[in-house]
C-alpha positions, 0 to 999 in steps of 0.5 A, a space after each residue: 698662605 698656609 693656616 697652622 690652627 686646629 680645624 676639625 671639619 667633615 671627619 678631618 682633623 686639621 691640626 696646627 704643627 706643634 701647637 695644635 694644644 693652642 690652637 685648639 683653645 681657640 678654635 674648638 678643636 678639643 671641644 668639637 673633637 669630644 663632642 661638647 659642641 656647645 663650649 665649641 660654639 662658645 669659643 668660635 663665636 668669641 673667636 670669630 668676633 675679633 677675626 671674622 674671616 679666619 677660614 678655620 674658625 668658619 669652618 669648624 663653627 659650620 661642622 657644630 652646626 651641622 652636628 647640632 642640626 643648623 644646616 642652612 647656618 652650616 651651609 651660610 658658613 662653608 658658602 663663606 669659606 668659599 667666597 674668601 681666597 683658598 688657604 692651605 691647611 694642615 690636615 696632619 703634620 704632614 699632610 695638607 688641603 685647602 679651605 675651598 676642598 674642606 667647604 665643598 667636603 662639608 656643603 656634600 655631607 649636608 647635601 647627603 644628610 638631607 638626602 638621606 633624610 627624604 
């Protein structure tokens, strides 16, 4: 199955085709992509409590986490994402990765941050 709802994760913009406007309203995407990461929370939570497994809205609600300095949420997340079935998304209109290689791109980028850190 193939996700068509924006998804910005681990420095990839994963946009629905032709939609990503609307999609956008509902996932975050505009709101994580300016940096506004607490209207961004706002919308996923609201998202997630009507569709609580949708792979695009975990893992941008995990990339505001990272970014706002809730890493173990984040990780909580991306872990999630990778115990669901993997789903292709849209990275572009033409291009396309799974919900399982975004989730293990955003599991290494916090790794790196708290190695980084030390």
């Amino acid at each position: 199955m193939r996700i068509g709802f924006g998804v910005l994760i681990a420095g990839i913009v994963v946009a629905g085709a032709g939609s990503a406007t609307v999609a956008s309203d509902r996932t975050g995407y505009s709101a994580i992509k300016h940096g506004d990461f607490s209207t961004a929370e706002k919308t996923l939570v609201a998202e997630r409590r009507i569709f609580p497994a949708r792979p695009e809205l975990m893992l941008n609600l995990a990339t505001v986490y990272r970014n706002t300095g809730r890493q173990q949420e984040a990780r909580e997340l991306y872990q999630a994402v990778l115990q669901r079935p993997d789903m292709l998304m849209d990275v572009t209109a033409d291009r396309t990765a799974s919900s399982h290689v975004l989730a293990s791109a955003g599991l290494a980028r916090i790794s790196a941050r708290q190695m980084s850190s030390r």
